[in-house]
C-alpha positions, 0 to 999 in steps of 0.5 A: 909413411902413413901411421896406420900403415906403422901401427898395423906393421907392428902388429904383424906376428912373424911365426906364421907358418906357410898353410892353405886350403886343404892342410890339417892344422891344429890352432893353439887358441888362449881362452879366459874362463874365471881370470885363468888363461889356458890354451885350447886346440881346434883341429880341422881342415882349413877351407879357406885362406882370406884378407890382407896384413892384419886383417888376414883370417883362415877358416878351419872345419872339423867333424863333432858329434856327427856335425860340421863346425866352423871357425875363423881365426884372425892370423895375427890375432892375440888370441891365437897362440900357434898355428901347427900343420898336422897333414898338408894336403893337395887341392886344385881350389882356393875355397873348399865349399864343396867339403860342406855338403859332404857326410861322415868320413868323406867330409874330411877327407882331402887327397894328401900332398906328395911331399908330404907322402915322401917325407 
């Protein structure tokens, strides 16, 4: 066993839960400002899901004074507190770039899943 593939295990949180493209999701981020920790949501549409192991990230879009945000999370990142799914939602890709273009309400609108509509 290669020791960076045992350093690397052991940093592997276990709490994720299961999200994709398309589902609504609330990241629990811890933010240092002045030596005091707090936690601060980000809530968005996930656009994208990428990388391996530890180096596996997610790309949450939301709408803010009229304008498109971008951020990308490390999924095992320290830094990230929680991972909550708000609304899952149905998509035929893996990569939402098309939700870019859009303007206003459509562009953060995704077709919700039917187990979701059933529950």
């Amino acid at each position: 066993m290669n020791v960076i593939d045992k350093i690397e295990r052991e940093q592997l949180k276990s709490d994720v839960p299961d999200f994709g493209p398309g589902d609504t999701v609330k990241v629990h981020t811890r933010v240092i400002e002045s030596g005091k920790e707090r936690i601060q949501i980000y809530q968005g549409i996930v656009l994208s899901r990428h990388g391996i192991g530890v180096n596996q990230a997610f790309t949450v879009r939301k709408i803010s004074n009229s304008e498109g945000v971008e951020r990308v999370f490390p999924i095992h990142s320290p830094k990230v507190a929680k991972v909550e799914v708000v609304q899952k939602g149905s998509v035929r890709r893996a990569k939402l770039n098309y939700l870019r273009g859009r303007i206003g309400k459509q562009a953060m609108q995704v077709k919700q899943s039917k187990k979701a509509k059933d529950a």
